[in-house]
C-alpha positions, 0 to 999 in steps of 0.5 A, a space after each residue: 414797086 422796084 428795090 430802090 422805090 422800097 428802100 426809098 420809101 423804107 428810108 423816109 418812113 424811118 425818119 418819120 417815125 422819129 418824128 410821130 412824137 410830140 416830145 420828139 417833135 418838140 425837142 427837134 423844133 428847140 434843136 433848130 434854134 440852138 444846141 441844147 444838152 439833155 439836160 436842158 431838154 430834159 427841163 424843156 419837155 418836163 420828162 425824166 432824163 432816161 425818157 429823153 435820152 431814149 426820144 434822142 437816140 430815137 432821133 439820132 439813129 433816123 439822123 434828124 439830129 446829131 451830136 454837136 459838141 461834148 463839154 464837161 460830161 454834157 452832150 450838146 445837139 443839133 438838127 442835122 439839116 436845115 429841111 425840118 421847117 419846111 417839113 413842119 410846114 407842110 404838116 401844118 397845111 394838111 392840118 389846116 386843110 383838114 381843119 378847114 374841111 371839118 369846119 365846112 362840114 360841121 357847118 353845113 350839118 349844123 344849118 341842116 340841123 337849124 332847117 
């Protein structure tokens, strides 16, 4: 592997560790709609405020998202690309492909089972 293959995969392996949460992942997915406060996440995800802030800052230092807009002592944020649909939706195939496979072979253990 060269220097910039390992600083390349390196790089996506951050991003990807941000994500590899499910209340990171759902936080990313409400973002993608609208700018939301913590507060407002907070709420959504049914979790302290200081866990939330932690998932945030998580996500802010892999540069999933970014802050939006200040107002009053609230901080709003956003997705900082448009590409988090279209990674989620290939996350989705490898679990429908895999779902698909297990289906298959859990039917053909169950006929052998009925032989």
């Amino acid at each position: 592997m060269t220097e910039n293959e390992k600083l390349r995969s390196q790089s996506r392996a951050e991003v990807l560790k941000a994500l590899a949460h499910p209340s990171r992942l759902f936080m990313v997915e409400k973002l993608e709609e609208k700018p939301y406060c913590v507060c407002e996440l907070t709420e959504m995800v049914g979790a302290d405020t200081s866990t939330v802030s932690k998932h945030l800052s998580i996500l802010k230092a892999a540069g999933v998202i970014e802050e939006d807009r200040k107002q009053g002592t609230s901080v709003y944020y956003r997705v900082s690309c448009d590409c988090y649909k279209t990674v989620t939706e290939g996350v989705e195939r490898v679990v429908r492909n895999r779902l698909e496979k297990h289906q298959k072979a859990l039917g053909k253990a169950s006929s052998r089972a009925r032989s």
